[in-house]
TIMIKE-425410 format. One record per residue: residue in three letters; x, y, z of N, C-alpha, C in turn. Coordinates in pm, whole numbers, plus 50000, padded with zeros to 5 digits. Layout:
N
ALAXYZXYZXYZ/...
END
This chain:
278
UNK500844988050000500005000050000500875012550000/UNK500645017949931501155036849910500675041350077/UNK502145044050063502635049950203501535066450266/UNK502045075150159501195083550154499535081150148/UNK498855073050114497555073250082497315067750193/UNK498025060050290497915055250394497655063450519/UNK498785072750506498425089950593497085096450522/UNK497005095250431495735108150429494125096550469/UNK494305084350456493435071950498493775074750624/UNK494085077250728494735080750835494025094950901/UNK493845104450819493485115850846492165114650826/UNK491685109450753490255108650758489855098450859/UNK490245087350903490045078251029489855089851149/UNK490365099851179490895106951260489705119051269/UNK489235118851149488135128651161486975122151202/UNK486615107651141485105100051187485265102551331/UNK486385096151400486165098551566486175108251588/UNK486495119451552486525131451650484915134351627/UNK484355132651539482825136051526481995127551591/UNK482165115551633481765102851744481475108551850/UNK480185102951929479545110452078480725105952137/UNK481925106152164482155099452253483175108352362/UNK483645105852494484475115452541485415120252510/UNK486365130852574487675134252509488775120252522/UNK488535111652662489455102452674489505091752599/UNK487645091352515487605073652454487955081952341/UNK488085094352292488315099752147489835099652085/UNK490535099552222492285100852191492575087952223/UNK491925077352324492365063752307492465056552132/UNK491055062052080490855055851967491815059151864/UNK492385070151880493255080051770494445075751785/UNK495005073451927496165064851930496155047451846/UNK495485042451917495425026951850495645030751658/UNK494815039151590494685035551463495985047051408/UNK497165056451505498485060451453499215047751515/UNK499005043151610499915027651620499815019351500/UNK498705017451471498875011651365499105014651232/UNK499285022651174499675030451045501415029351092/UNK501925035951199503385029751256503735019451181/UNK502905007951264503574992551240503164993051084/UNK502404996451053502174993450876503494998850821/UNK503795007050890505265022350828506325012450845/UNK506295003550996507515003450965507754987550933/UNK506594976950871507334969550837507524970050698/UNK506944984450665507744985750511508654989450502/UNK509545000850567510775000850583512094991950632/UNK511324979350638512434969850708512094960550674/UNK511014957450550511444946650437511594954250276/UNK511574967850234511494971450137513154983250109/UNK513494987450247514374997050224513675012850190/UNK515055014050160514695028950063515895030349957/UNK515935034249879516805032249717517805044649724/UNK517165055149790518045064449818518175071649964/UNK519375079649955518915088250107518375098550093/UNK517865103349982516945115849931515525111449957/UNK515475099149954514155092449986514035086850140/UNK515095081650188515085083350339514745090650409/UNK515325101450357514815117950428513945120750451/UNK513195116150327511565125150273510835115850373/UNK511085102550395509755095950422509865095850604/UNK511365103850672511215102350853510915120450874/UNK511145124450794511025139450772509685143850754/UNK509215132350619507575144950614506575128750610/UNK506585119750556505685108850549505665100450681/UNK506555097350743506335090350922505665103650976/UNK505675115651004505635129851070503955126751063/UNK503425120650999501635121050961501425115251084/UNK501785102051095501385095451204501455098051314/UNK503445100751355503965103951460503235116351519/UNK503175129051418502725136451519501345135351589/UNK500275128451498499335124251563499405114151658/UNK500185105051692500125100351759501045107151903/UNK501955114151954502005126452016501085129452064/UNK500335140451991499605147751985498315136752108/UNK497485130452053496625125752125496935118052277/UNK498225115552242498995105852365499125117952463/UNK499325127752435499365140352526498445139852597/UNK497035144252481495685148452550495475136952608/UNK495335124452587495025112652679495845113852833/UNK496685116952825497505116552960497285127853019/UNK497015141352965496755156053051495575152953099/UNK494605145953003492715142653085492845134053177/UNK493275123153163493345112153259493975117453430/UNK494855125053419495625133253542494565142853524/UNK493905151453520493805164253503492225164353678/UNK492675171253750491495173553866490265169253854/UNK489385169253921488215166553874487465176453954/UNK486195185753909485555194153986486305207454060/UNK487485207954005487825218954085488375227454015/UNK487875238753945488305248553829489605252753846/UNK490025256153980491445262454015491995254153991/UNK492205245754036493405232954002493365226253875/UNK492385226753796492155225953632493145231253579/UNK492815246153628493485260453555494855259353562/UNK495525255753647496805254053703497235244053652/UNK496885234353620497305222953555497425224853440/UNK496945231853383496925238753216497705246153201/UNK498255252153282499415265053326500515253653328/UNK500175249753394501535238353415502355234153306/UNK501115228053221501245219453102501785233752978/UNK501095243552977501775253652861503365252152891/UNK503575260353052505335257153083506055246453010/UNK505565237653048506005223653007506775228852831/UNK505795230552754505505232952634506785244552592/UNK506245254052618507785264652599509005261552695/UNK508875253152736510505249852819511165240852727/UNK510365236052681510945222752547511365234952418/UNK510285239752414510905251952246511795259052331/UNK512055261952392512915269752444514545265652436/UNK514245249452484515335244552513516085236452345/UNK514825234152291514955228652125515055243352038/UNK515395254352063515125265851971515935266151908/UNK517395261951889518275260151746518015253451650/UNK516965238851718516105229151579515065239251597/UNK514315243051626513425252851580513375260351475/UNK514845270451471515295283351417515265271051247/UNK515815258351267516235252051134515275248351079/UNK513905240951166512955239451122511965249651035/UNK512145260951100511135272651049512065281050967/UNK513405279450972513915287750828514145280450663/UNK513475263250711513225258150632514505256550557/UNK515665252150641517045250650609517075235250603/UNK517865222950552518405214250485519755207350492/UNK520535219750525521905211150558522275200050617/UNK521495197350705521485186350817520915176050829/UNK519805174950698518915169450695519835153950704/UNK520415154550613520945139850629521645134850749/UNK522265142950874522325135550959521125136651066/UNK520265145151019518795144051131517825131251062/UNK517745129150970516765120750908517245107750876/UNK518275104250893518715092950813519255085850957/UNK519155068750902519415062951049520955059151083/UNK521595064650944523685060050981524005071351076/UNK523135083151130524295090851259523605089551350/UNK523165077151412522255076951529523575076951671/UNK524745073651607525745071451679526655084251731/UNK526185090051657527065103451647525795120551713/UNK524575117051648523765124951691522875118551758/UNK522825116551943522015109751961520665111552014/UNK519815104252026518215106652051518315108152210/UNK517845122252259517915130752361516595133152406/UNK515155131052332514365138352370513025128752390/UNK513145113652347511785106552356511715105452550/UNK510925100752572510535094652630510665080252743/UNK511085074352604511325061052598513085060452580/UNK513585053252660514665049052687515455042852568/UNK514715033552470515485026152361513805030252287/UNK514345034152136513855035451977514375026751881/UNK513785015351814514335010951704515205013451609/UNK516375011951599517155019451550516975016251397/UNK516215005851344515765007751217514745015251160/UNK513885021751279513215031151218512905041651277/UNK514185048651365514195055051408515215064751339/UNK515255079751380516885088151274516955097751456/UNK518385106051421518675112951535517255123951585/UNK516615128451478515675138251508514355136651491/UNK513855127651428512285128051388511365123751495/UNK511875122251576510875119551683510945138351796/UNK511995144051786512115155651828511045166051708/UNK511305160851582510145166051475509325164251535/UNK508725149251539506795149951571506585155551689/UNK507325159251839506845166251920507015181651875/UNK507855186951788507685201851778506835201551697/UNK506175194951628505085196751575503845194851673/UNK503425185451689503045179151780502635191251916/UNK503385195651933503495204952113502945220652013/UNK503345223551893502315238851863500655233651884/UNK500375221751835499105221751845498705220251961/UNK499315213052066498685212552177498975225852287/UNK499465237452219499205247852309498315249952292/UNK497775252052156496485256152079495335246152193/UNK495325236452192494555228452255494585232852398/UNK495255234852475495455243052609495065252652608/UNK494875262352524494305274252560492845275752497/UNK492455264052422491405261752417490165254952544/UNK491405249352550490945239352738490655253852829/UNK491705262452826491615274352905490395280352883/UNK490115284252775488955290352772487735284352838/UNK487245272752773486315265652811486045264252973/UNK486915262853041486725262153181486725276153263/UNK487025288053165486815301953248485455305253156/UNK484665295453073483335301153024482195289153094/UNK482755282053175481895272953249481845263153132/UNK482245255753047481975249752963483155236252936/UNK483105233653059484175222953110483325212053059/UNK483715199453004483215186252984482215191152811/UNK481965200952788481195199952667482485203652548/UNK483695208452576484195213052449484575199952362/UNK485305197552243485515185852185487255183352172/UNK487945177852112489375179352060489205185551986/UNK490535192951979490675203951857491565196051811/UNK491415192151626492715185551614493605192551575/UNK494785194251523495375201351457494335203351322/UNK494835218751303494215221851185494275219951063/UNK493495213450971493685210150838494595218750750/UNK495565216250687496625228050647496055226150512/UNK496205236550408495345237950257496715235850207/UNK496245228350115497615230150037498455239349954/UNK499425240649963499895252449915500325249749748/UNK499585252449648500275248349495500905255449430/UNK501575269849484502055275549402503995275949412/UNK504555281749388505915281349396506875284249516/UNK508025283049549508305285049692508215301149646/UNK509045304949538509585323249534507735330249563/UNK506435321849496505375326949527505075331749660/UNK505215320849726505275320149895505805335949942/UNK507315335049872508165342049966507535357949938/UNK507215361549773506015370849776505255375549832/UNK504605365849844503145367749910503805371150091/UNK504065364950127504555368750248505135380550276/UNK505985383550229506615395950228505285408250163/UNK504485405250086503385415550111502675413650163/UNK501755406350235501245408150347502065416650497/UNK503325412150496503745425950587504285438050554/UNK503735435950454504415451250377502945459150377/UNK502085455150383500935462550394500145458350526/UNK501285452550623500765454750764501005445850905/UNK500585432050780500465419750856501395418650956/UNK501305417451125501835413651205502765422051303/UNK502535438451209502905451951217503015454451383/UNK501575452751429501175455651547501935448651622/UNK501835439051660503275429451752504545430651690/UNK504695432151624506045435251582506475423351521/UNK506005416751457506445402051404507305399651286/UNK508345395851279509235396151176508885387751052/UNK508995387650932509185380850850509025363750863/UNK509945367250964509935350150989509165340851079/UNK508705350351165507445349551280506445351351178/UNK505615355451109504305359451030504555348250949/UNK506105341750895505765329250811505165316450876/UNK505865318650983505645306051087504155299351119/UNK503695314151135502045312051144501445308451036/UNK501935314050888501245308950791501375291350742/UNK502585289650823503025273450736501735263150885/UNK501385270150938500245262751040498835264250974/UNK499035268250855497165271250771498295264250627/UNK499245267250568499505265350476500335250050451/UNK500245240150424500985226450396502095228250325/UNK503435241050332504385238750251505365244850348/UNK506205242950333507385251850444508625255150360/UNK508795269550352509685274350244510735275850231/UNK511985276350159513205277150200513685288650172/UNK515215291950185515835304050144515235315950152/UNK513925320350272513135330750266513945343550233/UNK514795349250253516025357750252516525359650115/UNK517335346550064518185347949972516735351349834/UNK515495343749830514705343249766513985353949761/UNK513845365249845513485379249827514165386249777/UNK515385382449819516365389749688516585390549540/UNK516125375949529516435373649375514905379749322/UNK513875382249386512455388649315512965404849327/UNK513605411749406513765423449431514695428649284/UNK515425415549237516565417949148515825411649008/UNK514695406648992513485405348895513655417048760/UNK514145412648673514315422848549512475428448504/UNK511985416748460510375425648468510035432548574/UNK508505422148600507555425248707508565420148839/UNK508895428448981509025426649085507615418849163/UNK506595417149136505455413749194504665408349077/UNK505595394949016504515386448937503755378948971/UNK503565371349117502605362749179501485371549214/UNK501575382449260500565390349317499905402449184/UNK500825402149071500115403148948498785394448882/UNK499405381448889498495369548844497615370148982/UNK497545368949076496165370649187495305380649105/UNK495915394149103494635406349062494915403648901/UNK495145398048804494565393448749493235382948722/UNK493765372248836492605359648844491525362648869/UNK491265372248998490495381649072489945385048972/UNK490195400448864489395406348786488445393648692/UNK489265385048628488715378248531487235372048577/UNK487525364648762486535364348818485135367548836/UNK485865380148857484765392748876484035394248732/UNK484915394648623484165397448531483245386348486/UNK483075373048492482675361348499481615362848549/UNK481225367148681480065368048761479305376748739/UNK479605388748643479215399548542478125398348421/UNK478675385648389478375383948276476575377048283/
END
């Protein structure tokens, strides 16, 4: 079975339960069992099939295991914060949620050089973060678990699915937060991570578009850099861009149009418009 079709078969499993009457605890039990199993499907293809290259190694502990893993994270969290979490007593709820954010930025805090690499959408390293020959040399610091398969495990991808993994569940914490300072404890649902749209256009499009949206404001008010305002977008957008920097340069140095992606928008736009005219 296609690895990939297996994750997005995966993502839709993931949506029937969350729409299921059922509690937050039987909703993340269920979500775990069926990323366990997409796992074991993962990995006894990797350890009777290989991989042909390490360009393909990369891709599949980097972005195709990352489907599962982070969902499975992700719910293993919420299963364990509900199961501990007070019962009947809003203050100690609240505090426990406080607790659990700390938790959360003490890890980015302490992971913020893979961070800075992750979100500048840099590469150099990829081959000794993704691939399983420097497990010896870069070693696994951050699971949990004492021993990882070293056949389908690499120095970093399990540090991937929790930084992935841990943005959504702040989101989920301060969703928890709310709910219990609006009296609305026991009725809210999981939030899963949010469906990301896919992004089809080019990376230099990306880097465009980004760079005008804060050029006409976006993120102005907090003061958010370039690289902060991308960050947020690659959490709605399914692509993560590279060379943001060097790639504004080369549009700035654009012999035509400096702003050909955002040409073709108010083009598409008008034609639109005129369409609905007619």
């Amino acid at each position: 079975m296609d690895l990939l079709l297996l994750s997005k078969k995966l993502l839709q499993d993931l949506d029937e339960i969350k729409i299921q009457n059922l509690t937050i605890l039987e909703k993340a039990h269920q979500s775990i069992k069926v990323c366990r199993n997409v796992l074991w499907v993962f990995k006894k293809k990797v350890l009777s099939k290989g991989f042909k290259t390490i360009k393909d190694e990369i891709k599949f502990f980097k972005e195709v295991k990352q489907v599962p893993l982070i969902q499975l994270i992700y719910f293993s969290e919420i299963y364990s914060f509900e199961i501990q979490l007070p019962k009947g007593d809003k203050h100690s709820q609240l505090k426990a949620i406080k607790k659990k954010i700390n938790k959360f930025n003490r890890f980015f805090l302490y992971n913020i050089d893979f961070g800075r690499y992750i979100n500048s959408g840099a590469t150099h390293f990829d081959k000794e973060y993704y691939t399983r020959d420097y497990l010896d040399t870069f070693h696994i610091t951050t699971s949990k678990f004492y021993f990882q398969d070293p056949e389908f495990c690499t120095p970093r991808d399990m540090l991937l699915g929790k930084y992935r993994a841990y943005y959504s569940l702040v989101h989920y914490m301060a969703e928890k937060k709310r709910s219990l300072k609006n009296n609305l404890n026991g009725k809210s649902i999981i939030n899963e991570p949010i469906e990301k749209l896919h992004w089809p256009f080019s990376n230099t499009d990306y880097v465009e578009f980004v760079y005008a949206l804060c050029a006409k404001g976006l993120g102005k008010k907090d003061n958010q850099s370039i690289m902060q305002v991308s960050k947020k977008l690659q959490q709605l957008f399914d692509f993560e861009p590279k060379d943001i920097y060097k790639t504004y340069q080369d549009i700035k140095n654009r012999k035509n149009s400096r702003t050909l992606f955002l040409d073709q928008l108010s083009t598409s736009l008008i034609i639109e418009m005129d369409k609905s005219e007619v």
